[in-house]
C-alpha positions as CSV (number, residue, x, y, z in Angstrom):
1,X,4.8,-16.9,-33.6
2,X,6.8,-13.8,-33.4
3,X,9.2,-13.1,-36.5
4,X,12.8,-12.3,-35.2
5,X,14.5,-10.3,-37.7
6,X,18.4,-10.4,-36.5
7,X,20.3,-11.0,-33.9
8,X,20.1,-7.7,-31.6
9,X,16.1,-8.3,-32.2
10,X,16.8,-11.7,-30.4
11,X,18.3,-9.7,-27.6
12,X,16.2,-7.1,-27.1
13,X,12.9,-9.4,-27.2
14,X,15.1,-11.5,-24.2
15,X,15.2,-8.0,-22.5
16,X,11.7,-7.8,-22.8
17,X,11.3,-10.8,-21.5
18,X,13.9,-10.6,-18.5
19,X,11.9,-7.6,-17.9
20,X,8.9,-9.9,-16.3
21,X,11.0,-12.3,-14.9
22,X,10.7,-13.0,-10.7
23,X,12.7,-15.8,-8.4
24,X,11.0,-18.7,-9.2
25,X,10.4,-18.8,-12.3
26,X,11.1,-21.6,-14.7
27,X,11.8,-21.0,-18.1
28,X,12.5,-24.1,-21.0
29,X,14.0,-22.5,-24.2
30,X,13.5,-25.4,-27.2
31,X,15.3,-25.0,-30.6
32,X,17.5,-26.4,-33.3
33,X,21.5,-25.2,-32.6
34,X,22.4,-22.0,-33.8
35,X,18.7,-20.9,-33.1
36,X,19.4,-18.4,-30.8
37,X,19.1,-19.7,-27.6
38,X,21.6,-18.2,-25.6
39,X,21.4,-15.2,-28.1
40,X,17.4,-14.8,-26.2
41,X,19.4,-15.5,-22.6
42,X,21.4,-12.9,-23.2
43,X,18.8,-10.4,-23.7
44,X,16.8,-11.9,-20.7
45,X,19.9,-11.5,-18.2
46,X,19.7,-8.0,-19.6
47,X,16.1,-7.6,-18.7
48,X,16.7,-8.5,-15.3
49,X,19.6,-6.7,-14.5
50,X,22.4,-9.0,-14.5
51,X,25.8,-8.4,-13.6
52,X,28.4,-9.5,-16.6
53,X,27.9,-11.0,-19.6
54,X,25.3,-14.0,-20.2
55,X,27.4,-16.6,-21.9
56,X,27.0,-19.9,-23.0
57,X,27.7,-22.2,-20.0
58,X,28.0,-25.9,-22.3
59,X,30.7,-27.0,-20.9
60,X,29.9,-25.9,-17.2
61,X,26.2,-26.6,-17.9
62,X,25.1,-23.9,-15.3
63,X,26.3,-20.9,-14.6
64,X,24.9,-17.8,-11.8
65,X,24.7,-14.4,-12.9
66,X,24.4,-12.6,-9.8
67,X,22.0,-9.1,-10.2
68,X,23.3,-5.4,-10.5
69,X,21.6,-4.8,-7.7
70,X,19.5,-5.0,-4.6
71,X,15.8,-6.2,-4.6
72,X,17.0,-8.0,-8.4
73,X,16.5,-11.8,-9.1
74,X,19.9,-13.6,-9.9
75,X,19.4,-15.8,-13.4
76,X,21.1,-19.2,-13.4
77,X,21.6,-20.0,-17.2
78,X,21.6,-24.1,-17.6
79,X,22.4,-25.9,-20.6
80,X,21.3,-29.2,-20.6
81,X,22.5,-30.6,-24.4
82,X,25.2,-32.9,-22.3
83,X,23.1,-33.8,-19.6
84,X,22.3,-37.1,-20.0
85,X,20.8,-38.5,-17.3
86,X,18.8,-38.5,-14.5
87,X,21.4,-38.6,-12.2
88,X,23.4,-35.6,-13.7
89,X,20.4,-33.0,-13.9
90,X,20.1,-33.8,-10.4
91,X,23.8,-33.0,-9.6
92,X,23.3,-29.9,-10.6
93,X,21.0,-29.3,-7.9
94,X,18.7,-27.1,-9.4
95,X,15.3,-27.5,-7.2
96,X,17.4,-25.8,-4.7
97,X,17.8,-22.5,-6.7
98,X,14.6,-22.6,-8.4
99,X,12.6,-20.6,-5.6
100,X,15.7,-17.8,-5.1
101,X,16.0,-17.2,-9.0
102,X,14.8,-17.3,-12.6
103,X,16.1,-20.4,-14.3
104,X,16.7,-20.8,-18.2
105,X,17.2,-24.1,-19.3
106,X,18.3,-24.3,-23.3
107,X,17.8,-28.2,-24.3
108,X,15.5,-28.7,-21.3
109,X,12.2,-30.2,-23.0
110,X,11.8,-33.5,-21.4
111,X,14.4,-32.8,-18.8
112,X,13.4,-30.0,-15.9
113,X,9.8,-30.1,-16.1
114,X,9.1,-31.4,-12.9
115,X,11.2,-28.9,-11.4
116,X,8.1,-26.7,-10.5
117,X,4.5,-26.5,-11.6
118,X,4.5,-23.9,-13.2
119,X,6.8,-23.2,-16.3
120,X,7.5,-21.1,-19.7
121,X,8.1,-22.8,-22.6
122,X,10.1,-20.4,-25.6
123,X,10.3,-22.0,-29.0
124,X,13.1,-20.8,-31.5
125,X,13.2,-22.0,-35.1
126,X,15.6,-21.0,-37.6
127,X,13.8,-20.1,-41.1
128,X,15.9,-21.6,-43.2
129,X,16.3,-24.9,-41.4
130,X,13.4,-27.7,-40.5
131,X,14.6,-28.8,-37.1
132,X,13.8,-32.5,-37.9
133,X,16.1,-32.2,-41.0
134,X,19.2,-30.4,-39.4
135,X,22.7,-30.7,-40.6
136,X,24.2,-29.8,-36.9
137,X,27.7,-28.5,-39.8
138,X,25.6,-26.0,-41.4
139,X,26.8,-22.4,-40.8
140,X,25.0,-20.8,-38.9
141,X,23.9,-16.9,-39.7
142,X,23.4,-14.7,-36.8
143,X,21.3,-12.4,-38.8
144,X,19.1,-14.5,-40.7
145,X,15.7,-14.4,-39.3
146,X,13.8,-17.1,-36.7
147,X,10.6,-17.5,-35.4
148,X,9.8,-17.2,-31.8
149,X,6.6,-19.1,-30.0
150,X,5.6,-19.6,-27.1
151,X,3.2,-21.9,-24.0
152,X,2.5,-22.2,-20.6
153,X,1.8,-24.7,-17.8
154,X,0.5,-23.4,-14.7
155,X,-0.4,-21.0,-13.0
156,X,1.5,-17.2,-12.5
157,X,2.0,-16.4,-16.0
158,X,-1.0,-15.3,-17.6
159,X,-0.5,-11.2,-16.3
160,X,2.7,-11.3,-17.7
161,X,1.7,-13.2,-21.3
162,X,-0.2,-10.3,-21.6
163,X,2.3,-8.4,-20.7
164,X,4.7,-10.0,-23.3
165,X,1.9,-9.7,-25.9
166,X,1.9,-6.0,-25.8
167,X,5.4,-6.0,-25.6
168,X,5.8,-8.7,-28.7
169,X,2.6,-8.4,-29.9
170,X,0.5,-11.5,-30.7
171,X,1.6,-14.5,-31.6
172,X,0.8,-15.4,-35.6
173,X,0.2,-18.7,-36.9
């Protein structure tokens, strides 16, 4: 696990990872609300070079951010929390982008991962808060701190988990 001390730390380690980030790749963010997820989303559309701000799409469920620039990988942000079925993950047509893009799914464990082989799995956990236990009315705190962890299935990723180790440094616990 990496300890995440505030909310610009959430961002930058999105940056860092952004920074690895090529079309194609899948990546699952998994977390209580008010963990951070679109917090480390931002930071990863900043990593890749996004155009805009990286916002929350819930009530679009997916949104493009198109890249600053040429040769740069466009990110399409998905929030699956009011997807619930089959039928509307599926509407959202995402096998079609997967190959052109980097995809972040927040609420996608159990959802997208049969959209490729090959994925990234980012765990967020508030400290103060045991995800099983949630009150979904607590206040959240930007700043307090959260845990970040991380796995893998497939192939592709393990040059750039090093990468992200150096970067992070290694996971603990």
């Amino acid at each position: 696990m990496v300890r995440i001390e505030s909310s610009s730390h959430t961002v930058e380690v999105g940056r860092r990872i952004g920074s690895l980030l090529t079309a194609g790749d899948l990546i699952i963010l998994d977390g209580p609300l008010g963990s951070g997820k679109t917090t480390l989303t931002r930071g990863i559309g900043g990593g890749m070079g996004v155009r805009g701000p990286v916002t929350s799409p819930t009530f679009v469920i997916a949104r493009v951010h198109q890249p600053g620039g040429e040769g740069l990988t466009p990110l399409v942000h998905v929030d699956a929390y009011r997807v619930d079925s089959v039928d509307d993950l599926e509407s959202l047509d995402l096998d079609g982008s997967t190959e052109d893009s980097a995809t972040v799914v927040e609420w996608g464990v159990g959802r997208v991962e049969s959209l490729t082989s090959s994925y990234l799995t980012i765990t967020l956990r508030r400290d103060d808060v045991e995800a099983a236990h949630e009150d979904v009315d607590t206040e959240v705190d930007p700043e307090e701190i959260r845990t970040l962890s991380w796995s893998v299935v497939g192939d592709g990723w393990d040059q750039r988990l090093a990468a992200l180790t150096t970067l992070l440094g290694p996971q603990q616990g």
